[in-house]
C-alpha positions as CSV (number, residue, x, y, z in Angstrom):
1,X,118.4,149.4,99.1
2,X,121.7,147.0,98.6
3,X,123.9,146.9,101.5
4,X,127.0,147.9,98.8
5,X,125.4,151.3,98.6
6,X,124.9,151.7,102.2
7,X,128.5,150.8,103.0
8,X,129.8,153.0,100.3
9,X,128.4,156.0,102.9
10,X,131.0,155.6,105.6
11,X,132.3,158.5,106.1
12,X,131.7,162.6,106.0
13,X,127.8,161.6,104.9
14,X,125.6,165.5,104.1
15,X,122.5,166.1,106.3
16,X,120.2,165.8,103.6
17,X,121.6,162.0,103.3
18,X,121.4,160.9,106.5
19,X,117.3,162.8,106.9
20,X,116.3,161.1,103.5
21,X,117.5,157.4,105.2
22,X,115.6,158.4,108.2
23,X,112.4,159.5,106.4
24,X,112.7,156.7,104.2
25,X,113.0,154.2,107.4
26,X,110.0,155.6,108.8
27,X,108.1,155.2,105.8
28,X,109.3,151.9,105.3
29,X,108.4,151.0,108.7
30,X,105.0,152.8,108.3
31,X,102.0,152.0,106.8
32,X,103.1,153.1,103.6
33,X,104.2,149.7,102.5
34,X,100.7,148.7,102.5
35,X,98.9,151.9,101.4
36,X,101.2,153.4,99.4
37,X,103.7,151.0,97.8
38,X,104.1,153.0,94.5
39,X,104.9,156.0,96.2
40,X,107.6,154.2,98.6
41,X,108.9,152.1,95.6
42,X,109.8,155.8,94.3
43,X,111.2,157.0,97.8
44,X,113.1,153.8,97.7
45,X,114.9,154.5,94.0
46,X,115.2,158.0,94.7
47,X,117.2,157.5,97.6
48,X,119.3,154.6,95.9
49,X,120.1,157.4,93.9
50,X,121.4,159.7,96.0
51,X,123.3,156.4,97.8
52,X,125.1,155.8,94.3
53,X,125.7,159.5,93.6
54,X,127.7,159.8,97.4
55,X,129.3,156.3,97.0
56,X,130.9,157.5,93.1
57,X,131.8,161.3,94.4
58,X,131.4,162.2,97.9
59,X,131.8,166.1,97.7
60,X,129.5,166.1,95.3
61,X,126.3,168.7,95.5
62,X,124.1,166.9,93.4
63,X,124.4,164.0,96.4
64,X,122.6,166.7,98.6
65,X,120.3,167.2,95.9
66,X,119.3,164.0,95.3
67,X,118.8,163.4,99.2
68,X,116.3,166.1,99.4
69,X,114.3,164.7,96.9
70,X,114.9,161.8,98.1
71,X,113.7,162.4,101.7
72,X,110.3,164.8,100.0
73,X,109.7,161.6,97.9
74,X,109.7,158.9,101.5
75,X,107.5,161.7,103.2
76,X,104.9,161.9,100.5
77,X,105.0,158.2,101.0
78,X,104.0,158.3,104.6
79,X,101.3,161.6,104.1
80,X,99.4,159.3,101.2
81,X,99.7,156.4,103.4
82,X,97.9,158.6,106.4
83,X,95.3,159.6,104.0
84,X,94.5,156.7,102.3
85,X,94.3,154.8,105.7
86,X,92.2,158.0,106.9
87,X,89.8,157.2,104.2
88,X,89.4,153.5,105.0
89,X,88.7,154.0,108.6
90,X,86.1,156.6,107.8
91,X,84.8,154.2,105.1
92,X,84.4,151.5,108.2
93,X,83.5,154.0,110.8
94,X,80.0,155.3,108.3
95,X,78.9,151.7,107.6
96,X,79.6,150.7,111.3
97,X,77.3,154.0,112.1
98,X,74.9,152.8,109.7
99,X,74.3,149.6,110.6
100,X,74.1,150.7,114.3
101,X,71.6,153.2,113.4
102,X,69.5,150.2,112.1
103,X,69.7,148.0,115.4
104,X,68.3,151.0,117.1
105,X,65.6,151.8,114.7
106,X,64.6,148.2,114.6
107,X,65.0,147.5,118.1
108,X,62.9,150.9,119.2
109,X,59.9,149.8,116.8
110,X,60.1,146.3,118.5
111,X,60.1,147.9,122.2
112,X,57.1,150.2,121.3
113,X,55.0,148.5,118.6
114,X,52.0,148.2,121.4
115,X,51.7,152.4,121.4
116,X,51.0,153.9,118.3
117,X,51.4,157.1,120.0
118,X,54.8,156.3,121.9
119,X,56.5,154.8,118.5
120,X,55.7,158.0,116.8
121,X,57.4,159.8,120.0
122,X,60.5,157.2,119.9
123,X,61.1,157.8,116.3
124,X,61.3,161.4,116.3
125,X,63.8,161.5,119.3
126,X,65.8,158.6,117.6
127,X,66.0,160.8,114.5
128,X,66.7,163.9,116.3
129,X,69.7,161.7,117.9
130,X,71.1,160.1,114.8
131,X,70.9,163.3,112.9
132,X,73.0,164.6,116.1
133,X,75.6,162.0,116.4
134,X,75.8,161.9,112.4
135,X,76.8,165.6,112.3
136,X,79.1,165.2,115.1
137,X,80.9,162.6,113.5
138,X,80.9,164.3,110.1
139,X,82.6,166.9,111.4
140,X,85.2,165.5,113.2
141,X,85.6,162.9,110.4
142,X,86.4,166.2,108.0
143,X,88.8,168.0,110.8
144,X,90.9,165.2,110.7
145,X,90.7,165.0,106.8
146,X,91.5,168.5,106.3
147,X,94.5,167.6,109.3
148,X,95.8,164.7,106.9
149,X,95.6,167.2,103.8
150,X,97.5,169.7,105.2
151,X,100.3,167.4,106.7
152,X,100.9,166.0,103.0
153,X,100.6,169.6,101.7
154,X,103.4,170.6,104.2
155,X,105.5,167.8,103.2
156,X,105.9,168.8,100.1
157,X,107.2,172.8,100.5
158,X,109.4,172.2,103.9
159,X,111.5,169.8,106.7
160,X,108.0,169.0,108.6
161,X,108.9,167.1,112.1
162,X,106.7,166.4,115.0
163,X,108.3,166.9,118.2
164,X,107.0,167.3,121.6
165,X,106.4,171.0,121.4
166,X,103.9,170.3,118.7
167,X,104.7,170.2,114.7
168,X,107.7,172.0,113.0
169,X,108.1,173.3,110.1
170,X,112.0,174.1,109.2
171,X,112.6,177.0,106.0
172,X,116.0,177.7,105.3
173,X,116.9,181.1,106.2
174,X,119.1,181.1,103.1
175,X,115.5,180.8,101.1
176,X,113.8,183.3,102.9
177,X,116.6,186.5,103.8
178,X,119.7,187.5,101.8
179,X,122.9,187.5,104.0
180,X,122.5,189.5,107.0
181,X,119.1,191.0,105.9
182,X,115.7,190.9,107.7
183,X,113.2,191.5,104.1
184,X,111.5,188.6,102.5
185,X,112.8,187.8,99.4
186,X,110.6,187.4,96.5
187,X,110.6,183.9,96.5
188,X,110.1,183.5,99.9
189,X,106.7,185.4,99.6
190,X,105.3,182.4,97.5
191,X,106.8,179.5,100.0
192,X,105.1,181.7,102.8
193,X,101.8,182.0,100.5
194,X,101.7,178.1,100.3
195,X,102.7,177.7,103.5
196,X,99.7,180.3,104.6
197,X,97.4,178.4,103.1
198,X,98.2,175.0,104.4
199,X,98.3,176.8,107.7
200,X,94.5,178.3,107.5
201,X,93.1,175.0,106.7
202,X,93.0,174.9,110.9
203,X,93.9,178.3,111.8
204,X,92.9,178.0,115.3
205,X,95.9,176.8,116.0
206,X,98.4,178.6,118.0
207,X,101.9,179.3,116.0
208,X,105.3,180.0,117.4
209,X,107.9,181.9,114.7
210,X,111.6,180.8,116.0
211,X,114.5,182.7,114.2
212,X,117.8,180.7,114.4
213,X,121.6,182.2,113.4
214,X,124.8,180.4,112.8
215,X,127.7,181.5,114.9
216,X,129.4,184.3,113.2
217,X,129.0,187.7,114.5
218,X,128.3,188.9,118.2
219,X,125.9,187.1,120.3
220,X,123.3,190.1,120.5
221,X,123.7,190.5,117.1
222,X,122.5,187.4,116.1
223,X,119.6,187.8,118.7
224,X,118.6,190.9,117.2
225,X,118.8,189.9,113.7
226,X,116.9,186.1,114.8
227,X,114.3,188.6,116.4
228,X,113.7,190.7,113.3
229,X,113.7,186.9,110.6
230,X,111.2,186.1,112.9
231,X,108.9,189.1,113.2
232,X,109.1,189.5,109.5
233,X,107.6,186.0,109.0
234,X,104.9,186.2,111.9
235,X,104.2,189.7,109.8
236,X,103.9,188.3,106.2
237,X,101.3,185.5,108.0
238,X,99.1,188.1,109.4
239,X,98.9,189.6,106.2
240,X,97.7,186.4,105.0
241,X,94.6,186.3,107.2
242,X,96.0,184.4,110.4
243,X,94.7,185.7,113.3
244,X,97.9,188.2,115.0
245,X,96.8,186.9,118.8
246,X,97.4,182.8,117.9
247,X,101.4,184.0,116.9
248,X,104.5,184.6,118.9
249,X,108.0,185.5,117.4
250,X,111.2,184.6,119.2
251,X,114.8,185.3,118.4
252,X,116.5,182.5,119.2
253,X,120.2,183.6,118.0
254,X,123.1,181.3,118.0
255,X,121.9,179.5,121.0
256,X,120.3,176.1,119.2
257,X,121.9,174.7,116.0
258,X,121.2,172.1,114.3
259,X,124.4,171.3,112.7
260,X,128.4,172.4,113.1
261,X,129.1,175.9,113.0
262,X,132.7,175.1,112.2
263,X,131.8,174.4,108.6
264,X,129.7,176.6,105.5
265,X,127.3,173.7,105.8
266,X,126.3,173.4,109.0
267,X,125.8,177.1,109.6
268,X,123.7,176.8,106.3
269,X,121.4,174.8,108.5
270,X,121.3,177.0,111.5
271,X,120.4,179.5,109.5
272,X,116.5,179.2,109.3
273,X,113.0,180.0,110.8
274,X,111.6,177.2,112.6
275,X,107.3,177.7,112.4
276,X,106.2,175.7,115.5
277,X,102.5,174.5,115.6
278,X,101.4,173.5,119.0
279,X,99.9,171.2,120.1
280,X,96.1,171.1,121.3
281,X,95.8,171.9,124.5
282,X,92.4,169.8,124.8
């Protein structure tokens, strides 16, 4: 990105500028560059557009807009990068296996060539252990596929973070609830279908449903109408097959925004559901 366009964003920069130049910093410093350098070369012009759309008009919406792409396109980046490095190392990992499982084969014929009757014996427990450490590997090789998968499928429908608490997925209330109301819109069924299904490729995996206000109205109005976003969503996932005991829904009210309340933007961003995954306890 040229340091002109950079300058030009001094001053009253949106959200969705200033999370597209962090996503597209991660990237960059990622392994993106090396595994995916058409898909950050896109991230890149993307964001250079959003850059030159702030720098000519800086109350401009189509800024935000191009951010958000923007920031979607530097995320793709980094979840093709994950998989495509995924892939190598499990590439490495099968003929390291492979070539192990020869040294043992060769070395146990070697150590019991002088018993016919022992060799037969050492060969079937050297199966029975390779067939063993084979499966063992296949599956954990295709958890953490299926892990990679559903990352980059994530990145694509929301705000994905990982934070200590485990992964986050941020949906804008505003896409979910019409003002002041607790029913899923229709459009928010199908982000919560795709959603769903990302979800139950690992659906042992405990959720948390966080329903965040902005500011305006009472305090235990927010909380109530945080609780009911949230018990809504938890609902519409259990309907979609994940099981009811692995979800929580909390209200968190007005009590942890994002942004300033002060303005129409920033209590557009405090309005939203926050879908924690947690993390593995093991």
């Amino acid at each position: 990105m040229s340091a002109g366009l950079v300058a030009g964003c001094s001053a009253a920069v949106p959200n969705e500028l200033v999370s597209a130049r962090e996503a597209h910093r991660r990237a960059s410093a990622g392994p993106a560059a090396k595994e995916a350098p058409a898909e950050l070369h896109t991230a890149s012009a993307a964001l250079e557009r959003a850059e030159r759309s702030f720098k000519d008009n800086k109350g401009s919406y189509k800024t935000r807009d191009f951010a958000y792409v923007a920031e979607r396109k530097a995320q793709i980046a980094e979840a093709t990068a994950s998989i495509a490095k995924e892939r190598n190392a499990q590439t490495k990992a099968k003929s390291d296996f492979e070539r192990t499982q020869g040294d043992i084969v060769s070395n146990a014929k070697a150590e019991l060539s002088d018993s016919r009757g022992q060799q037969e014996q050492s060969k079937r427990e050297a199966k029975t252990s390779a067939a063993k450490l084979a499966s063992e590997k296949e599956a954990r090789k295709a958890a953490e596929a299926r892990e990679a998968r559903a990352m980059a499928e994530l990145a694509t429908l929301a705000s994905v973070k990982d934070e200590q608490r485990g992964t986050v997925i941020t949906l804008s209330g505003s896409v979910l609830f019409a003002s002041n109301q607790t029913n899923l819109l229709p459009a928010a069924r199908a982000r919560l279908d795709q959603v769903a299904q990302v979800l139950m490729s690992n659906p042992e995996r405990k959720l948390v449903i966080e329903g965040h206000t902005d500011s305006r109205g009472s305090e235990s109005a927010n909380m109530n109408l945080s609780q009911r976003r949230a018990d809504a969503v938890r609902s519409y996932l259990v309907t979609r097959q994940y099981e009811p005991d692995l979800i929580q829904a909390r209200g968190m009210g007005e009590g942890s925004p994002i942004a300033d309340n002060s303005n129409a933007e920033g209590r557009a961003n405090n309005r939203r559901v926050e879908i924690v995954i947690e993390r593995d306890a093991s």
